[in-house]
C-alpha positions as CSV (number, residue, x, y, z in Angstrom):
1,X,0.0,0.0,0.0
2,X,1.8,3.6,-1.1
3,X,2.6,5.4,1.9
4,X,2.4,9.3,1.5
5,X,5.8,11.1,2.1
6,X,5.3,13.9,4.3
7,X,6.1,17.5,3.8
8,X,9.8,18.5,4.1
9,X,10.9,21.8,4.5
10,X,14.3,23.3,3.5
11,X,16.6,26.4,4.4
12,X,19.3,27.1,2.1
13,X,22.1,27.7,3.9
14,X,21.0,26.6,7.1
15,X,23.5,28.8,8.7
16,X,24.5,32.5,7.1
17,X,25.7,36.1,7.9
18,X,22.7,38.0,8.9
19,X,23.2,40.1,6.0
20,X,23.0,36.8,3.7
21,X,19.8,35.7,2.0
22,X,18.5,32.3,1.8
23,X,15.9,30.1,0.1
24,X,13.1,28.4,2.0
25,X,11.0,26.3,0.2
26,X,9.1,23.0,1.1
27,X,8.1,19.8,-0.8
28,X,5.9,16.8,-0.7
29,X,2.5,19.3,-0.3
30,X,-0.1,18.3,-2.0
31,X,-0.8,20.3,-5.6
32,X,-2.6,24.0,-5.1
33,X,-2.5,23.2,-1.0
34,X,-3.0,26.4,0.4
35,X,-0.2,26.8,3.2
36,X,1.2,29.3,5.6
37,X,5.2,29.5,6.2
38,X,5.6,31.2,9.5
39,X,8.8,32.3,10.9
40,X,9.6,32.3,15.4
41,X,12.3,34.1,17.1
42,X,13.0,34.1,20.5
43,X,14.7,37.0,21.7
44,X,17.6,36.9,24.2
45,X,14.6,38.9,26.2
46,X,12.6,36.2,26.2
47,X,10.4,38.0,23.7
48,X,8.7,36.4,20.8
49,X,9.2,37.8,17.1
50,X,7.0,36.5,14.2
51,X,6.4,36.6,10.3
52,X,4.3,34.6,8.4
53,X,3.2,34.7,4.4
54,X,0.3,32.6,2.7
55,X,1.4,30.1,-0.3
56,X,-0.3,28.1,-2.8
57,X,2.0,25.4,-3.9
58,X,2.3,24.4,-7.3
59,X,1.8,21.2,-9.8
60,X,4.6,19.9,-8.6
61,X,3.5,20.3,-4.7
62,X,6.4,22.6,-4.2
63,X,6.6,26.2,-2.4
64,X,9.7,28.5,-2.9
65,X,9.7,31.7,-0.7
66,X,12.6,33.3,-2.8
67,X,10.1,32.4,-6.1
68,X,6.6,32.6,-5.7
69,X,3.9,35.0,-4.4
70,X,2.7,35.4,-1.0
71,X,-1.1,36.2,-1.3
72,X,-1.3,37.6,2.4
73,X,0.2,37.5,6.0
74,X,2.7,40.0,7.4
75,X,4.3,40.4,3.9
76,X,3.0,40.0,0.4
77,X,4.2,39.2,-3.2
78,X,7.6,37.5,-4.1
79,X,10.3,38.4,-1.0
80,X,12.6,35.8,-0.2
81,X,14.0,37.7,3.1
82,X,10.1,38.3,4.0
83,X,10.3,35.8,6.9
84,X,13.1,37.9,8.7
85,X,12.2,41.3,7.9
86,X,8.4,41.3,7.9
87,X,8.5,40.2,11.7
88,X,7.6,41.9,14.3
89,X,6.5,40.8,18.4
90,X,3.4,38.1,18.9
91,X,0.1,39.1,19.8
92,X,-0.1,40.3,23.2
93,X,3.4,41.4,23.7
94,X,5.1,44.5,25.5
95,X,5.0,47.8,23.5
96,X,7.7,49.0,22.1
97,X,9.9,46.6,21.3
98,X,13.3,46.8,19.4
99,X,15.0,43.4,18.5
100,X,18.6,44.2,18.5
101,X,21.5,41.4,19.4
102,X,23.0,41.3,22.6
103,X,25.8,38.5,22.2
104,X,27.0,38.2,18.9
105,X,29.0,35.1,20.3
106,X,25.7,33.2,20.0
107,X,23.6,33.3,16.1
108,X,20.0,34.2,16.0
109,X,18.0,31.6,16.0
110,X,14.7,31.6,13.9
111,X,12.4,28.6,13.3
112,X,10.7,28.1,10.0
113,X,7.5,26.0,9.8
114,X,4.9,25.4,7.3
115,X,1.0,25.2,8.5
116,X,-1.8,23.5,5.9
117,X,-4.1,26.4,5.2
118,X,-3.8,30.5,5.5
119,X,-3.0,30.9,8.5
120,X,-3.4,34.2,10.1
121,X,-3.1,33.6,14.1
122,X,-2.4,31.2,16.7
123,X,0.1,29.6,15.6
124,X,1.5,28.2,18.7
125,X,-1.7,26.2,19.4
126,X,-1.7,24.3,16.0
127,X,0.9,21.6,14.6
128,X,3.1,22.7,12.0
129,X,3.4,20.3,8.9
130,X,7.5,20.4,8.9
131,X,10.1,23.2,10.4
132,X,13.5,24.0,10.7
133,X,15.8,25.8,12.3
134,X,18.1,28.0,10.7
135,X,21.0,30.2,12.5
136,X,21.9,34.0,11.6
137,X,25.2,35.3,12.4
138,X,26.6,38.5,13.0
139,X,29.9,37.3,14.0
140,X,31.9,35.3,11.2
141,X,34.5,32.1,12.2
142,X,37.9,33.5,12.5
143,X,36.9,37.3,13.9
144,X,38.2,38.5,17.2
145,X,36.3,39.7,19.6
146,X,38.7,41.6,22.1
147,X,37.3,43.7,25.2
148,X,38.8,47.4,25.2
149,X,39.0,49.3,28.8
150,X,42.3,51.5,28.1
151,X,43.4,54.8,28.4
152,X,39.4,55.9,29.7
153,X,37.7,54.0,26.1
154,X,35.1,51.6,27.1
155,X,34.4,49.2,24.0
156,X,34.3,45.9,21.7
157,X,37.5,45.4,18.5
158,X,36.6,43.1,16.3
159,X,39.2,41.3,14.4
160,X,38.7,39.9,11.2
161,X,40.1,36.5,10.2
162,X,43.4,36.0,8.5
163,X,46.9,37.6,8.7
164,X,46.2,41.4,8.0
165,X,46.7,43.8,8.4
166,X,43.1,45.6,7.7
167,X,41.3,48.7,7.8
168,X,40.1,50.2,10.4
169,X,36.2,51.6,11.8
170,X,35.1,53.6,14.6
171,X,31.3,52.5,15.1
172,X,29.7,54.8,17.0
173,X,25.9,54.3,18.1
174,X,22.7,56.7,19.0
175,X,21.1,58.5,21.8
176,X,19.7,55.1,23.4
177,X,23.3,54.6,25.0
178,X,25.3,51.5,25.9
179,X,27.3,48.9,24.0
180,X,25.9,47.2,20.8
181,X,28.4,45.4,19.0
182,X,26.2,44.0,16.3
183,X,27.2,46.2,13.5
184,X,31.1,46.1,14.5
185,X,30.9,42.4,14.5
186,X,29.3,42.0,11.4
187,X,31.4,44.9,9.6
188,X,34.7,42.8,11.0
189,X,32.9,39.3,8.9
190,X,33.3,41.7,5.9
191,X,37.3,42.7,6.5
192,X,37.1,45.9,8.2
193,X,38.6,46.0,12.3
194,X,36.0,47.5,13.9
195,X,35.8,49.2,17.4
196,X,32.4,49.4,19.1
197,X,32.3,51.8,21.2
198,X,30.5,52.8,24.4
199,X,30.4,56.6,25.3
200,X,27.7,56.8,27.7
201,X,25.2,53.8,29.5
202,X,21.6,53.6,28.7
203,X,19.6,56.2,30.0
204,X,22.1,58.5,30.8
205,X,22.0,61.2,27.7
206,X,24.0,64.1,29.4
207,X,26.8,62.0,30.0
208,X,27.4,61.9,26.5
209,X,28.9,65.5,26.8
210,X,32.5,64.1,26.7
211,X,35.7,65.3,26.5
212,X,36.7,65.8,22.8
213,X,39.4,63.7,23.6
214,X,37.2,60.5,24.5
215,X,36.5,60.0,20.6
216,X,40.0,60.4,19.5
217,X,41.3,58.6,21.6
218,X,39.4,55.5,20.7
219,X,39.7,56.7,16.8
220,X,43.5,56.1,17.8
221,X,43.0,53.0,19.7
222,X,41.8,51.6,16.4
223,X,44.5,53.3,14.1
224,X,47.3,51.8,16.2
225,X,46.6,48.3,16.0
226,X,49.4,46.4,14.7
227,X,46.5,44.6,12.3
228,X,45.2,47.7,11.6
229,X,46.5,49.9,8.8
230,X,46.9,53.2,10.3
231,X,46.3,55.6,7.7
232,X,42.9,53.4,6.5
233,X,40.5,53.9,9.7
234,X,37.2,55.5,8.7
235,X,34.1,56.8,11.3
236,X,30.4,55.4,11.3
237,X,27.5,56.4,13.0
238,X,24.0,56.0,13.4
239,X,21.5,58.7,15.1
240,X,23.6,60.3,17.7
241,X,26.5,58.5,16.5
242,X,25.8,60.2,12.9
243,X,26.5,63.5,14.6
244,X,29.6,62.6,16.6
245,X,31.5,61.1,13.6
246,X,30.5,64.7,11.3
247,X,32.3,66.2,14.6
248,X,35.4,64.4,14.5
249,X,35.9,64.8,10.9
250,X,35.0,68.7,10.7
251,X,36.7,69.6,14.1
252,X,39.8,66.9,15.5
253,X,42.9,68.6,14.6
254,X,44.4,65.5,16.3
255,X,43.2,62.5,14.1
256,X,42.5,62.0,10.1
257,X,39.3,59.9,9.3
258,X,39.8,58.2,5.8
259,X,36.0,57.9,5.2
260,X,33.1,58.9,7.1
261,X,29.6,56.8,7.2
262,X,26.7,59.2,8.9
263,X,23.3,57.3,9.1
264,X,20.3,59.1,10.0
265,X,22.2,62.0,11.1
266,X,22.3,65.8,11.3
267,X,24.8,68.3,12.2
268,X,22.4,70.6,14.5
269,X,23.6,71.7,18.1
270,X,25.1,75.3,19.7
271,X,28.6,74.7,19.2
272,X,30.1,72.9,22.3
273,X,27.1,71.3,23.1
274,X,26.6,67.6,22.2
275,X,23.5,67.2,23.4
276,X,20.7,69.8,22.9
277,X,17.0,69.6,22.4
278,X,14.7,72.5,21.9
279,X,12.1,70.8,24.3
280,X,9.2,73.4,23.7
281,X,9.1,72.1,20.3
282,X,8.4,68.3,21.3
283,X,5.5,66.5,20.0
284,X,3.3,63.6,19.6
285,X,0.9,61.3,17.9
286,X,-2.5,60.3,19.3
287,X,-0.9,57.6,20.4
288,X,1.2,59.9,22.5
289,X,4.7,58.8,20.8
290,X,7.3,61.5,21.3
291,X,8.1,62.8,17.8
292,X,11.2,64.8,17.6
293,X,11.6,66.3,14.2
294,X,10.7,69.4,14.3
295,X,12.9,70.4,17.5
296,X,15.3,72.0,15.8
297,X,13.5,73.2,12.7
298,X,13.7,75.0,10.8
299,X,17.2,74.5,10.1
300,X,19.4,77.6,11.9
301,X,21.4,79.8,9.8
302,X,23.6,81.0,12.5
303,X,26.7,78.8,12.1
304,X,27.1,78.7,15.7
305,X,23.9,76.4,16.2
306,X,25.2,73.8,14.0
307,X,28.4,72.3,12.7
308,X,30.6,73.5,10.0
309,X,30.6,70.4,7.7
310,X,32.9,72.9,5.1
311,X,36.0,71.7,7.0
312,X,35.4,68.2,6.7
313,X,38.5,66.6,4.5
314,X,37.3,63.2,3.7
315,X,34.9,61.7,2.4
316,X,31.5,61.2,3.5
317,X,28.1,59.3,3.0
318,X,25.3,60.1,4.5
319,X,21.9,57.7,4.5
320,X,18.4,58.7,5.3
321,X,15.3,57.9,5.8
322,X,12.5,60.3,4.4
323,X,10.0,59.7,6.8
324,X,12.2,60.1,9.4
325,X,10.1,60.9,12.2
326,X,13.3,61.2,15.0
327,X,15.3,64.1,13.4
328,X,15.6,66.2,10.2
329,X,17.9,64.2,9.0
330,X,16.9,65.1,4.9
331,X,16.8,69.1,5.6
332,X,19.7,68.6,7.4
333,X,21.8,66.7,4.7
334,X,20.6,69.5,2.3
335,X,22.4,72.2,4.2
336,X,24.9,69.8,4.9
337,X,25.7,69.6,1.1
338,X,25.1,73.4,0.6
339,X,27.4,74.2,3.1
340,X,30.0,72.0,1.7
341,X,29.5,73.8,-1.8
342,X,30.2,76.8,-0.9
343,X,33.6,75.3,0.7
344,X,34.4,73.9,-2.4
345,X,33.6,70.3,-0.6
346,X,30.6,68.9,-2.5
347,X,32.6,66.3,-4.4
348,X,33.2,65.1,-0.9
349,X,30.0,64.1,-0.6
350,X,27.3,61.1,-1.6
351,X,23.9,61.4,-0.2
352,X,21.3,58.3,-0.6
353,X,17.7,59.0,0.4
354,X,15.0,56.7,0.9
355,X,11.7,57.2,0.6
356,X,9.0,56.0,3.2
357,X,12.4,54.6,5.4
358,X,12.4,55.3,8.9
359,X,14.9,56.5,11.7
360,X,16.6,53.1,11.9
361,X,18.5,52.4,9.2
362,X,20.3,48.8,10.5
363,X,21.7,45.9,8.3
364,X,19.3,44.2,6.0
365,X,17.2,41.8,6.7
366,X,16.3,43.5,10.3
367,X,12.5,43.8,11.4
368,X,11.3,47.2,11.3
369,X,10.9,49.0,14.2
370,X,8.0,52.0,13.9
371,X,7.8,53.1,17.6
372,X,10.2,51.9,20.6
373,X,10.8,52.8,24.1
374,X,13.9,55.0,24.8
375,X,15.0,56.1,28.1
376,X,14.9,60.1,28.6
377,X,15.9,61.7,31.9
378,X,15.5,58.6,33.3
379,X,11.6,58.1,32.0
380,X,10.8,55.3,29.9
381,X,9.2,56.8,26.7
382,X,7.8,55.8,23.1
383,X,9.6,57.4,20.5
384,X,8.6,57.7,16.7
385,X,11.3,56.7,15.0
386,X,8.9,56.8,11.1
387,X,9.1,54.5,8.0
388,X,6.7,52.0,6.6
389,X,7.8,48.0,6.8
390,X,8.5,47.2,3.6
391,X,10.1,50.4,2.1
392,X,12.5,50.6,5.0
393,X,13.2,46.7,4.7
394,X,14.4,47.7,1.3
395,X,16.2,51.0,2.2
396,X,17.8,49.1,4.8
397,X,19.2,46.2,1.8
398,X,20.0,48.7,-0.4
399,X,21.7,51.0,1.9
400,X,23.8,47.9,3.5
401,X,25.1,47.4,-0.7
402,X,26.3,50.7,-0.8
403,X,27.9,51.3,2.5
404,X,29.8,48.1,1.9
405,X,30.9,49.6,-1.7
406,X,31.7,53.0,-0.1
407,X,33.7,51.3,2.6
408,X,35.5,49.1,0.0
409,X,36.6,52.4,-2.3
410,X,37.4,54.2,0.3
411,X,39.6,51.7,2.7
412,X,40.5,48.7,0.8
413,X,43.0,48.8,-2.6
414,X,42.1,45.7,-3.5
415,X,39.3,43.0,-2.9
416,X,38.6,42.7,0.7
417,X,38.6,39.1,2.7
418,X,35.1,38.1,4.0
419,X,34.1,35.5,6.5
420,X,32.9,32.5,5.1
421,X,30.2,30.5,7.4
């Protein structure tokens, strides 16, 4: 008597860079079998991230997420990465969460399953057809990870694999505080030594009025690694970060950035004064998420409110998000590249905008985060960070391709190594 062979489901590879895409498909369904492929995360939180997207398969009984159309669920059409950048927390979970890595020692773990029928809900309660577990990696075999607490720099150096020596990248994060060594570890898997660096603890925003000298001296940290090459060390920031690394390279008379990679950025504070917010001007949505956009807008013409991006000497990309809901970041590049003009400075500069892309630009394949709590004078509050899910899911692929190309101009003469999982 013919026994039916039961649905198998496949991730291809199994185990990949986070930035990495990979195929999902299943086999053995019966032909035009509605299914649902749903995607589980457990955060290191203990928080629960989901995607899901509704299949029909074909003659053959055969689904491929990278090849066919979802018809519905958290993502539609044909997106291979869908799973992974469509999720976002269960039903029933605490607002505003952000899923961000804490130990990049340990991969991501996400399990894919397939469900008979469109599925739309409960998904723990029912028994899946066939899943799999696939790992996601920030950190590629063969990078150092080395702990830095010298001369007053708090921070993560990642290493990459193989002899060296390499270039180098100060990776400097936003207003939220603390060490994330995501990016850092995942820019090291891609050949570039990369310092993480911590410049003030969570929740503690005024501390982040440090000495000058703070951020060079970890810029130097970096540039004096004997696997480092010295004269090939470039700045990258996000948020916050954005505005530091502008600072270095318009204003250190002590080091010389090679490159300079500002996401979501601005240039917008009384000179002297790292952190500054026009607080009168804070507002929010019916929802009552803080939006801070318009705080310092319109954009000053006194050049004592802002920085003077004419002096900057290297050069510079800058990646935004129009619907940026956190800062000004687009009026802000446009002065930024009118002020370099008139220096004589605008070949300098490469701007990339993205329409209906939020505050937080991170590496591709990330969920989407809308709204998220952030810490403020010691007050929990929801912040509006803007974009819509799948617009900044592809600002935030695109934007990864081109940082990566800048990065590779800029730093490396020849083909850079990369970590191979």
């Amino acid at each position: 008597m013919h026994r039916a062979v039961p649905p198998v489901i496949s991730v291809t590879p199994s185990r990949a860079l986070v930035d990495e895409t990979f195929r999902v498909a299943v086999q053995n369904l019966p032909p035009g079998s509605p299914v649902t492929l749903h995607s589980l995360h457990r955060s290191e939180d203990e928080d629960l991230w989901e995607a899901f997207g509704h299949y029909v398969s074909d003659s053959r009984g055969t689904v491929s997420v990278a090849d066919d159309f979802s018809f519905g669920g958290t993502y539609t059409g044909k997106e291979a990465m869908g799973l992974l950048w469509s999720m976002s927390p269960v039903p029933g979970s605490r607002e505003g969460l952000r899923l961000r890595k804490k130990n990049v020692c340990i991969p991501q773990l996400v399990n894919i399953s397939v469900y008979g029928g469109h599925v739309e809900e409960g998904f723990g309660e029912r028994l899946p057809l066939a899943s799999t577990l696939t790992e996601r990696w920030h950190l590629g075999p063969g990078v150092r990870r080395i702990e830095i607490s010298e001369r007053g720099v708090r921070g993560t150096l990642f290493i990459p694999p193989g002899p060296g020596p390499f270039p180098g990248m100060l990776d400097m994060w936003g207003g939220g505080g603390g060490l994330l060594e995501y990016r850092s570890a995942l820019l090291a898997s891609h050949g570039y030594a990369s310092l993480a660096l911590e410049y003030f603890t969570a929740g503690e925003l005024k501390s982040a009025d440090k000495e000058f000298s703070y951020f060079e001296t970890a810029f130097n940290i970096v540039r004096e690694h004997p696997q480092v090459i010295p004269d090939r060390v470039g700045l990258f920031g996000l948020s916050l970060g954005s505005l530091m690394a502008s600072y270095l390279a318009a204003e250190s008379s002590v080091i010389e950035p090679r490159c300079c990679v500002c996401v979501s950025g601005g240039h917008l504070y009384p000179r002297g004064v790292f952190c500054y917010f026009c607080r009168h001007k804070l507002r929010v949505d019916e929802h009552n998420r803080e939006i801070w956009r318009s705080i310092n807008l319109p954009i000053p013409e006194d050049l004592s409110q802002k920085l003077d991006v004419g002096k900057i000497n290297c050069p510079m990309l800058l990646v935004n998000g129009i619907d940026d809901q956190n800062w000004p970041t687009v009026e802000c590049a446009e002065d930024m590249a009118h002020m370099m003009r008139a220096a004589g400075k605008e070949h300098l500069l490469t701007r990339i905008e993205y329409p209906d892309a939020g505050h937080l630009i991170e590496p591709p394949y990330s969920p989407h985060s809308r709204a998220t709590k952030f810490i403020k004078d010691g007050v929990t509050v929801i912040l509006l960070w803007g974009g819509q899910t799948k617009p900044h899911a592809d600002a935030q692929e695109d934007s990864w391709r081109n940082i990566l190309a800048f990065l590779q101009k800029h730093l490396y003469c020849t083909q850079n190594p990369k970590a191979k999982m």
